[in-house]
C-alpha positions as CSV (number, residue, x, y, z in Angstrom):
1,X,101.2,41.9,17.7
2,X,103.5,40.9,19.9
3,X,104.4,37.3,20.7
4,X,103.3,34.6,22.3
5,X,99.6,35.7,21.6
6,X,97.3,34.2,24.6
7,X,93.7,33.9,24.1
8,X,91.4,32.1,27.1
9,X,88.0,30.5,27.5
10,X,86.1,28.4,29.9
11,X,85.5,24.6,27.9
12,X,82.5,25.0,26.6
13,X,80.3,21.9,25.1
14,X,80.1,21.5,21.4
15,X,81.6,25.0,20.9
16,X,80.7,27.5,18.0
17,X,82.4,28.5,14.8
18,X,83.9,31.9,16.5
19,X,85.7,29.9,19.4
20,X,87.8,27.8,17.1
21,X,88.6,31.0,15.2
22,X,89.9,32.3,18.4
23,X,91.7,29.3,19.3
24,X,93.5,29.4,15.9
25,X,94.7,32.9,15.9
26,X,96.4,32.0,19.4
27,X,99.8,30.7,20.2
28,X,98.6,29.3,23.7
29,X,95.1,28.8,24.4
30,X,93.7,28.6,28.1
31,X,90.7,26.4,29.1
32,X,89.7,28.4,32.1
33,X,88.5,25.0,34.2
34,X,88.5,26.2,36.9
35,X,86.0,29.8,36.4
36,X,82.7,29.2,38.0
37,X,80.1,26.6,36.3
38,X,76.8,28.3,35.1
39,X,74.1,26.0,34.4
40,X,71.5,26.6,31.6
41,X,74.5,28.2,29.8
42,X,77.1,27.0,26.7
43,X,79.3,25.3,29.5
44,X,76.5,22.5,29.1
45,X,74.0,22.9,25.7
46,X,74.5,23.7,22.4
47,X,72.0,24.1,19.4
48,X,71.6,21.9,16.5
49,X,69.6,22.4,13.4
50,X,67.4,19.7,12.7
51,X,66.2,18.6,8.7
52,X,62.6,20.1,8.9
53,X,64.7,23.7,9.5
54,X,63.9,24.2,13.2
55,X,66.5,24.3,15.8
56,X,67.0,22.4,19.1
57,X,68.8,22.6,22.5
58,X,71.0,19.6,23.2
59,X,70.9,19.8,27.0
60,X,74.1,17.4,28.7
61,X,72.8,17.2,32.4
62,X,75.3,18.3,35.3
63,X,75.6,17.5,38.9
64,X,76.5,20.0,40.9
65,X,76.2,21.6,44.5
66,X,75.9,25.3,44.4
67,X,78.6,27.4,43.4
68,X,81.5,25.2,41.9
69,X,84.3,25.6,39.1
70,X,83.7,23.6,36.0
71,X,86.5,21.1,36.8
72,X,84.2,20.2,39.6
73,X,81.2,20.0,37.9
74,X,80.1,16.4,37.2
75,X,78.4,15.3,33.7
76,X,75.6,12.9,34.2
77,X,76.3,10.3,31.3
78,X,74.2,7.4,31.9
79,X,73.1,5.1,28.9
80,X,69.4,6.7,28.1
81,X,71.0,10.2,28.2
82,X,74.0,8.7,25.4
83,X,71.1,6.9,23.4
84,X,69.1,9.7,23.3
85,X,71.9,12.1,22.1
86,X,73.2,10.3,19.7
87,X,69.9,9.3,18.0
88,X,69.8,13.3,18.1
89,X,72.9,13.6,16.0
90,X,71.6,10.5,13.4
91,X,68.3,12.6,12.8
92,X,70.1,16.1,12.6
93,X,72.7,14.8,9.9
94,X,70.7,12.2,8.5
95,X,71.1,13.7,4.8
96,X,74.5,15.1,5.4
97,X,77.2,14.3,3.3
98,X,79.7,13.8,5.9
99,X,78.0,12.4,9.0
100,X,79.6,9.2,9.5
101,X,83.0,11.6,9.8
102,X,81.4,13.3,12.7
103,X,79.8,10.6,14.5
104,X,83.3,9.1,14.7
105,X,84.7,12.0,16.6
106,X,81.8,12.5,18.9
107,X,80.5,9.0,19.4
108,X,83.7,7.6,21.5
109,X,84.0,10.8,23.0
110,X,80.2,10.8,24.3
111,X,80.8,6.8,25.5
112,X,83.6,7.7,27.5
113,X,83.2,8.2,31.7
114,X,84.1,11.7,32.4
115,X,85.3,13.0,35.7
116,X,84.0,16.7,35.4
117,X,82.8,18.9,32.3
118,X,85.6,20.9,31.8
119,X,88.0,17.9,31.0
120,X,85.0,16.5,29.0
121,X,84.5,19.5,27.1
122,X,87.9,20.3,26.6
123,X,88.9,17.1,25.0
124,X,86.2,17.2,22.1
125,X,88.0,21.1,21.6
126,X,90.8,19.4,21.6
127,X,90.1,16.6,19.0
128,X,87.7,19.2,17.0
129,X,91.1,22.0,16.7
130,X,93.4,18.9,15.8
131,X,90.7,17.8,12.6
132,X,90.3,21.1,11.5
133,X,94.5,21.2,11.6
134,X,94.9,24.1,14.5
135,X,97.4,23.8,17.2
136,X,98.1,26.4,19.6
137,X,99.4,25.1,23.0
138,X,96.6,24.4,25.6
139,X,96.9,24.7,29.1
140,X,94.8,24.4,31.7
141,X,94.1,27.4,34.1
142,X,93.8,25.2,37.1
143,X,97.6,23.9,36.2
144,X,99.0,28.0,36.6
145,X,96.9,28.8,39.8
146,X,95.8,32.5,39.7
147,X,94.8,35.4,41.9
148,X,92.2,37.5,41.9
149,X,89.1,37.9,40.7
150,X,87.5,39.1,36.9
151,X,89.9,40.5,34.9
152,X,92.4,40.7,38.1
153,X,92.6,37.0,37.4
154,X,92.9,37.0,33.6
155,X,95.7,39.9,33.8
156,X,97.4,37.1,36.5
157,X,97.1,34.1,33.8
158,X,98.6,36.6,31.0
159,X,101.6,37.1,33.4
160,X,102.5,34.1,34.4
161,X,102.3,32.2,30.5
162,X,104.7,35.9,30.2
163,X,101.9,36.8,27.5
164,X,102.7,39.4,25.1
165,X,99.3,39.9,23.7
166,X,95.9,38.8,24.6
167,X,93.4,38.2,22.2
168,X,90.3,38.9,23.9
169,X,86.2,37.7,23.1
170,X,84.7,40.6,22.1
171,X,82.0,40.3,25.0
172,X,84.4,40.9,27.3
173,X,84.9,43.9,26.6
174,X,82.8,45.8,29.1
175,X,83.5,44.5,32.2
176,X,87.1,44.9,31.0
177,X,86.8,48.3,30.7
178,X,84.8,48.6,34.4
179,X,87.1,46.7,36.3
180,X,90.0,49.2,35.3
181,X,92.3,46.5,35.0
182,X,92.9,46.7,31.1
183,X,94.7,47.9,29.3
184,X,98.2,46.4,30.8
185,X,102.0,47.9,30.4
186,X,103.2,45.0,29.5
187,X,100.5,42.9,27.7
188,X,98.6,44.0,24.6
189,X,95.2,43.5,24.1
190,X,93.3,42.3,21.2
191,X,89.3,41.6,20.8
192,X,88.3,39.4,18.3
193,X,85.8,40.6,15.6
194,X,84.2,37.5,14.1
195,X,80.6,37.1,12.0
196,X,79.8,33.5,11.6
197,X,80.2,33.0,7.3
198,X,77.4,31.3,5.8
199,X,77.7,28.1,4.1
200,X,75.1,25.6,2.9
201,X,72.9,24.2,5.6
202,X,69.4,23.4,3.9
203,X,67.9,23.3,0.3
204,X,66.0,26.5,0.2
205,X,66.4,27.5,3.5
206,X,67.7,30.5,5.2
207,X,71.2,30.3,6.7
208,X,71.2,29.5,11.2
209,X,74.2,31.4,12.6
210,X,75.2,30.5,16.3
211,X,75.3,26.7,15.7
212,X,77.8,23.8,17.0
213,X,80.8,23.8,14.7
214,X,79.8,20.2,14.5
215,X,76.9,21.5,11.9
216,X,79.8,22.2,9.4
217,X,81.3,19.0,9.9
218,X,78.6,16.7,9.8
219,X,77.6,18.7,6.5
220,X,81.1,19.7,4.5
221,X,83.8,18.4,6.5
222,X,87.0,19.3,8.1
223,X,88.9,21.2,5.2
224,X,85.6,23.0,3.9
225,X,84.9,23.7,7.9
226,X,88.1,24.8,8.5
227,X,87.9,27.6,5.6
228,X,84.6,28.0,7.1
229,X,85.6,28.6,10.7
230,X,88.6,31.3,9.0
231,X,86.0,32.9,6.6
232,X,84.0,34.5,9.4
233,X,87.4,36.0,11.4
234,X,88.1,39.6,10.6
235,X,90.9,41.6,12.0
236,X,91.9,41.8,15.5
237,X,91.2,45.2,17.1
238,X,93.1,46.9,19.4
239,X,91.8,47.7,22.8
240,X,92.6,51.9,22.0
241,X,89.9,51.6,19.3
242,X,87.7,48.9,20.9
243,X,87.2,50.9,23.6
244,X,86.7,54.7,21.0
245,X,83.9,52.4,19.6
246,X,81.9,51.2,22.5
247,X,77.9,52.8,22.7
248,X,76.8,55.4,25.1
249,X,76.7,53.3,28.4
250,X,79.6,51.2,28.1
251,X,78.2,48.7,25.7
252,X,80.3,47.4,22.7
């Protein structure tokens, strides 16, 4: 693979497992702040597994006018929407071991007044990658500018941070391979293959995949989640044999 490895993604809030994983295999990791805000997505709301075993949707509210990059969309952080979230986080850790740990990363985090959502969401990544003791170099797309659009603009990005390989989502596959854009001369390209590892959650419960990598932390800590956020990252694959394995109909 060669060097410096690149990987991007749009700041997403109270990110899962996989997208540290993909931030630690990465030399330079990209918060793409300025790609298009979608509400009712992972740019704002996350899950959270609560002690009776059922899972709920922490929601951040957003305002927003139409169509708008994430760096312009707003966060709506009054005081009933803090209180209520973090009496969320007291009742979904309240018999974990290492609560208190977590509430001190999120709960000056959550207090502070934010300008948009991708700076806000981007600094938790930030403190979240520096407890579990990864540090690639993060850049901001908005600080590169870029042309294009889809993977027109990510091949852009790759260029200008002189990217030798890419390390890809693996969802992005298809509409790489439609565009036509991928596979570059100059840039290799990697997709990550990652299946969240299990780890104790609830006394006789079934394991939750998909959650916050907060759940970890609240429940085993940084060292134990940063084994966990490793165990679940298999080998990168290359785009030749990412793209051999795709489904009839261009799924992967």
């Amino acid at each position: 693979m060669k060097r410096p490895s690149v990987a991007m993604m749009q700041p997403t809030f109270l990110p899962w497992t996989g997208y540290f994983a993909l931030l630690a295999a990465a030399d330079v990791f990209v918060f793409l702040d300025d790609f298009q805000f979608c509400r009712r997505s992972f740019h704002h709301r996350n899950r959270l597994l609560l002690p009776d075993g059922t899972v709920t949707w922490i929601t951040l509210p957003v305002a927003h006018g139409g169509r708008v990059p994430l760096r312009e969309a707003r966060p709506l952080l009054d005081e009933t929407f803090r209180r209520r979230f973090l009496e969320t986080l007291h009742h979904a850790w309240a018999r974990c071991a290492h609560r208190d740990g977590a509430l001190a990363l999120v709960e000056p985090w959550i207090r502070r007044d934010w300008e948009n959502l991708a700076a806000m969401n981007a600094a938790l990544v930030r403190e979240i990658a520096a407890r579990l003791g990864f540090s690639p170099r993060f850049v901001e797309s908005s600080s590169l500018g870029s042309a294009g659009r889809r993977s027109a603009r990510i091949a852009d990005l790759l260029r200008r941070l002189g990217a030798g390989s890419y390390l890809a989502a693996r969802g992005s596959l298809g509409y790489m391979v439609e565009d036509g854009v991928f596979p570059l001369p100059d840039v290799e390209t990697y997709f990550q293959r990652y299946e969240p590892a299990p780890y104790p959650q609830l006394p006789g419960r079934p394991f939750v995949p998909y959650l916050s990598v907060l759940d970890p932390l609240a429940r085993h800590g940084a060292d134990a989640t940063r084994e966990i956020v490793l165990a679940g990252a298999g080998p990168f694959e290359p785009w030749d044999e990412a793209v051999a394995g795709m489904a009839p109909g261009g799924r992967p």
